[in-house]
C-alpha positions, 0 to 999 in steps of 0.5 A: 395112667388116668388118660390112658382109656382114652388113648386106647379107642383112637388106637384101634380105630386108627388101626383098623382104619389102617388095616382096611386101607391096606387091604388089596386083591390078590390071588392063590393056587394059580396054575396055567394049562393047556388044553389041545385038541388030542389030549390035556397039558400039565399042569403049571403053577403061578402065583404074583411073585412067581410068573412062568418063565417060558410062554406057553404055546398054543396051537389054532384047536388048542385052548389055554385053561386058567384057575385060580382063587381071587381073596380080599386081604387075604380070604377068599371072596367073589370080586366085581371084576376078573379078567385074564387080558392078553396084550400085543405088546408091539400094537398095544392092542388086547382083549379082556376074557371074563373069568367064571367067579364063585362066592368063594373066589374060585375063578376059571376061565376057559381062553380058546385060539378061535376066540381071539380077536383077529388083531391077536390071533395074527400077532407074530410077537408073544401076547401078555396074558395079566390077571385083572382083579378088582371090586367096589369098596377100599381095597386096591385092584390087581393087574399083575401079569403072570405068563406068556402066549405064543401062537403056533399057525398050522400050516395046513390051515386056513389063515385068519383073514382081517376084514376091514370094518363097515364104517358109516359114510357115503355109499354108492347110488341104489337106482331104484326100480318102481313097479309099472303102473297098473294098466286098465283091463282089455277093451273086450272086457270093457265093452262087454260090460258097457253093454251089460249096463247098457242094456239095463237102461230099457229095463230101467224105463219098463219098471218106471212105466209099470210102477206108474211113473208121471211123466207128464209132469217132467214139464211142470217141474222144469218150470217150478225148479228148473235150476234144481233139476238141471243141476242135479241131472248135470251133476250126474251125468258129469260124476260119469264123465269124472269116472270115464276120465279116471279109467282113461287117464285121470289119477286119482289125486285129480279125480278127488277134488272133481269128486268133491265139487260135483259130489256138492253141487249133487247134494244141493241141487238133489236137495232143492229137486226133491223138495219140487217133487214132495210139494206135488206129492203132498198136493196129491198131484202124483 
């Protein structure tokens, strides 16, 4: 009778170990009812042991309403998964529909005709509604079927139609239409403002003339830097004919790189000209 203490804790842990192992989802006051368009059904209660023996039928405006209350070994708790799943059982196909749980285990779920997947709502055999309990921890999920669904088409309405799914693969040709390029404004308008440009270069040599313009020694800086003074007056009249060009048919990937050689040859020879004309301004030759 010494030994006997120590027997007695191995005992209740195995037996608490063994209690919690056993432990499984069940559920209680179950009933069934069947909401149509114009009024509510009865009522009709269920439990595990006691399934509905006759389906239940519904029509396309009617809806099939379940309650029940989930419990873990035996008391009422939230689990981590409820569904009622409807079956075909010929295809085998089904569609589960998530059930409002409460903390206390009051779970209802509210299964309309017009919900159902279109593989189900065309299904000419019962569908298999089970309930499907389940939870994080030890204690064993439920999947217990409970009554059947048989669906009545009114033939007054509109049947459901399966329309295939869009799968990825290899579609037609899109030809594509671009926008036409942009066309170069009338001649009119061109030449008008030609003219209006033309006609600003006699201004141009007035204003030289009355702001006291040395042309007399246009000779002298030909002959101090006559590369200079070449290049740059060159390289102007050919960023010109870069721009006539552009107007009439140059795109502008081939106007960039123009742009850039007579853009540098400008700088450099404007560079080497300008020092010229500062050397006589400097002299006090202007």
């Amino acid at each position: 009778m010494r030994f006997l203490p120590s027997f007695v804790a191995p005992l209740v842990l195995l037996a608490a170990g063994a209690a919690q192992a056993a432990s499984s989802w069940s559920f209680d006051d179950a009933t069934v009812q069947v909401n149509a368009k114009k009024a509510a059904g009865a009522k009709e209660k269920f439990s595990e042991t006691n399934q509905l023996s006759h389906p239940i039928a519904i029509g396309n405006t009617d809806s099939v309403k379940v309650l029940l209350v989930a419990k873990d070994g035996g008391k009422g708790k939230r689990p981590h998964q409820a569904f009622v799943v409807l079956k075909d059982e010929l295809s085998g196909l089904e569609a589960p529909f998530p059930m409002t749980v409460k903390e206390n285990g009051k779970a209802v779920v509210d299964i309309k005709y017009v919900d159902l997947p279109i593989q189900l709502a065309t299904s000419t055999s019962p569908l298999k509604a089970s309930v499907v309990l389940a939870s994080f921890g030890s204690s064993k999920g439920l999947n217990k079927p409970i009554f059947s669904v048989t669906l009545k088409t009114d033939p007054n309405a509109t049947p459901p139609v399966y329309e295939k799914p869009l799968r990825y693969g290899k579609r037609e040709a899109i030809d594509h239409i671009f926008r036409a390029d942009p066309k170069n404004p009338p001649k009119i308008i061109s030449a008008f403002f030609v003219l209006a440009v033309l006609a600003t270069v006699p201004a141009l040599f007035v204003g030289w003339l009355a702001l006291g313009a040395n042309v007399s020694h246009l000779q002298r800086a030909l002959r101090d830097a006559p590369i200079a003074h070449g290049v740059f007056f060159g390289s102007l009249v050919a960023l010109e004919g870069v721009f006539y060009l552009y107007y009439v048919s140059w795109t502008l990937f081939q106007v960039l790189p123009v742009i850039g050689v007579v853009g540098a040859a400008t700088f450099l020879s404007g560079v080497k000209a300008l020092g010229e004309v500062q050397s006589r301004r400097l002299a006090g030759e202007r």
